[in-house]
Every structure is written in C-alpha cells, then in structure tokens.
N, C-alpha and C positions, 0 to 999 in steps of 0.2 A: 794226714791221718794215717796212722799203722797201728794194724791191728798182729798181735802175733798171737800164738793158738800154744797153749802149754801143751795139754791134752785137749781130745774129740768134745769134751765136758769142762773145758775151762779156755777163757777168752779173753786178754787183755788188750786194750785200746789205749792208744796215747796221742790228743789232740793239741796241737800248741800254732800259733798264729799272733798275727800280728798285724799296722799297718802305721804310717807315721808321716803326718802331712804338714806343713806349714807353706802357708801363700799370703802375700802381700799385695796389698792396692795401696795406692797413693793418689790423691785427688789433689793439685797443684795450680797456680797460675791465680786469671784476675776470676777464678769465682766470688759470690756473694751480692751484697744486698746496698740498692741505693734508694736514700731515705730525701723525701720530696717534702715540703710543707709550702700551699697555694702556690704550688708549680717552681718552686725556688729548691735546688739540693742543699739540701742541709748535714748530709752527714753520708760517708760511704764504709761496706765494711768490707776487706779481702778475706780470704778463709783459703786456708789452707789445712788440709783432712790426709792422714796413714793410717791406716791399719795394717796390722799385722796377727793371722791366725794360726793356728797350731791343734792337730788335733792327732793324739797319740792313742795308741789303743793297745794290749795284748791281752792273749787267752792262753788257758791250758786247761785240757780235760783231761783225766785219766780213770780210767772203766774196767770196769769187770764183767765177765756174764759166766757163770756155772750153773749147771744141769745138774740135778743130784740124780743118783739110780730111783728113787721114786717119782722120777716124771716133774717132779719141782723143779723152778731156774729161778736165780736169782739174779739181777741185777745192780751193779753199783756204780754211783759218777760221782766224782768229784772235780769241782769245777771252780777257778778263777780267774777274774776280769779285772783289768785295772785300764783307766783312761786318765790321759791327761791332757784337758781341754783349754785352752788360754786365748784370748784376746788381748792384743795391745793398740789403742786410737789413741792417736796425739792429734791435736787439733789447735792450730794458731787463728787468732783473729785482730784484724789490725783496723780499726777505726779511724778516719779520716776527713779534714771539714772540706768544703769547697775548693778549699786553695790546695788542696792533698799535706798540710800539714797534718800530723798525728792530732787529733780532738779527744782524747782519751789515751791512756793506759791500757795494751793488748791483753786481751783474755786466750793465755797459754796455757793449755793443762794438757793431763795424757791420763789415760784409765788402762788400768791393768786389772783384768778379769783373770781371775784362773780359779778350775775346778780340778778336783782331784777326785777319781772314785775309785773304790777297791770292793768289789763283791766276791763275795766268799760263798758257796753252798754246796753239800752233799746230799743226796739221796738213794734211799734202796725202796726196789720192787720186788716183791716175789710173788710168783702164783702158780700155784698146779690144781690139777683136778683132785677132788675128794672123790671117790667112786668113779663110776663112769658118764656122772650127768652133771655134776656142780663142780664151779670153776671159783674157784680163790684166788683172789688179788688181794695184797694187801703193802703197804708200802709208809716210807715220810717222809718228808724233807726238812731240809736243815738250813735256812740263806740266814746269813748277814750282809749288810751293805754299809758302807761309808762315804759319806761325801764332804767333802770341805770346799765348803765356797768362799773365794777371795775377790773383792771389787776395792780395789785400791784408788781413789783418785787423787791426782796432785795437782796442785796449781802454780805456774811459774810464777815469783815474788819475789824480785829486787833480786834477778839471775838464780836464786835458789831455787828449787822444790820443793815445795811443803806439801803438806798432806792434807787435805781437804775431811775432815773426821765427820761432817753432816751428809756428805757423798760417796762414802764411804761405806764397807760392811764385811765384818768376815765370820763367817756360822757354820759350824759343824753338825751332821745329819746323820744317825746311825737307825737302822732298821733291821731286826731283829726279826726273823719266821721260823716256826715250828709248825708243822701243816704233817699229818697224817691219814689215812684212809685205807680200807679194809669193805669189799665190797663178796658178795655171792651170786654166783645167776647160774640157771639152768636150763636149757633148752626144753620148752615143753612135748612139742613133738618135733618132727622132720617139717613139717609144712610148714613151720611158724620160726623166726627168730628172734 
C-alpha cells in the first residue's frame, strides 16, 4: 500500500495485491470396495482418485481523501477483485469377479470445476460539521459482481471423452448494488454521547 500526499489537503492511495496457489493430491494403489454375498466375494472394485486445485486471486484499490477549507473531507475508493478458482478430479474404477478378471466395464470420468469472479465497486463519503454541534455524513456505493460457474464432467467411452451433459452445468451470476445513505447527529451535552 502507498500512499502519496499531493498537498497537506489531498491524499492518494494505491492498493494492489495478489496470491496464486495450485496443489495436488493423488489417492493411488489397491483402495476400494469388496462385495460379499452369504460369505462368498462376488465382485471387487480398485479406485484410483487426483485432484487437482488452483486458487488465484488479485486486487486493486485506488483512493482519495480531500479536506476542503470548510472543514469538509471527502473520501473516494475504487476497488477490484477478480479470482480464479478451479478444481480438476479424475477418478478410475476397475471392477473385478473373483478370479480378478474384469466383471464389467471401468467407470473413468474427470470433472472440471471452474469459477471465475470479477467484482467491480466505487464509493464516496463525505462529512463535515454544519455549525458547531451537527455532523453530516452522507455517502454511496456502487458494486457489481460477476461470477461464472463451469462444472464440466466427462466420462471415458471407447478411449474417448465425452461429456456427460446430465452432470454437468455452466451458469452466469451478475449482481448489481446501488446503496446510498446520508445521516445527522449532534452531541446533546458533554456528559452524554
């Protein structure tokens, strides 16, 4: 954060930031599941589980603060966020009878999550005193947000990848704020506030 100073009465600020992670697990070997019927194996399943995460992030703010000669200050920010969030699990499953020949067809798929968001918002404050007892505040703000959410899943099929369209989803999310406020108060006496 730096702040540099024009004049004793004017102040600009400039915030910017970041952070950008990605980490992996991988769950391998003979995990999974064996299937009994009246004490006899009837079927076993291997599983093999990756993921892969990712979570990006920046910012920037940039600000104002001025003091006018009648004791009024105003303040201004403007500010943006953008993240980009994703998940990747691939997940193998190998079914097998007694004798370990294959008893089915592997259920091979992978999902791919990803989020995208970008928030956008400005606001100003201003307040000084009216006289010497009421203090004025009054101020707004201004956000938008966008988000897109992607949930992709594929299913391995005859060595290809298809697209699984029932477990699947992708939807866009926009939110919109206009918020304003404007307030008065005055000290009654010294003993109270």
């Amino acid at each position: 954060a730096d702040e540099y100073s024009i004049n004793k009465k004017n102040i600009i600020g400039v915030v910017v930031g970041g952070s950008f992670r990605t980490m992996s697990e991988d769950s391998f070997g003979e995990s999974g599941s064996t299937f009994y019927l009246n004490n006899v194996k009837t079927e076993s399943i291997n599983t093999s589980i990756a993921n892969m995460n990712l979570f990006n992030s920046m910012y920037a703010n940039l600000n104002y603060t001025g003091i006018f000669s009648d004791g009024g200050e105003i303040t201004l920010n403007a500010d943006y966020s953008k993240y980009n969030i994703g998940n990747r699990s691939s997940q193998s499953h190998y079914y097998f009878d007694p004798t370990l020949a294959p008893s089915r067809d592997p259920l091979i798929y992978h999902n791919d999550s990803k989020q995208y968001i970008d928030i956008y918002s400005f606001k100003a404050d201003y307040e000084r005193m009216i006289g010497k007892k009421i203090k004025l505040e009054t101020g707004f703000k201004v956000s938008r947000s966008q988000t897109d959410n992607d949930l992709i899943r594929q299913d391995k099929q005859l060595n290809n990848w298809v697209k699984n369209d029932s477990l699947s989803s992708v939807f866009m999310y926009n939110e919109d704020i206009l918020a304003a406020y404007i307030t008065a108060g005055s000290q009654i006496s010294k003993k109270s506030s």
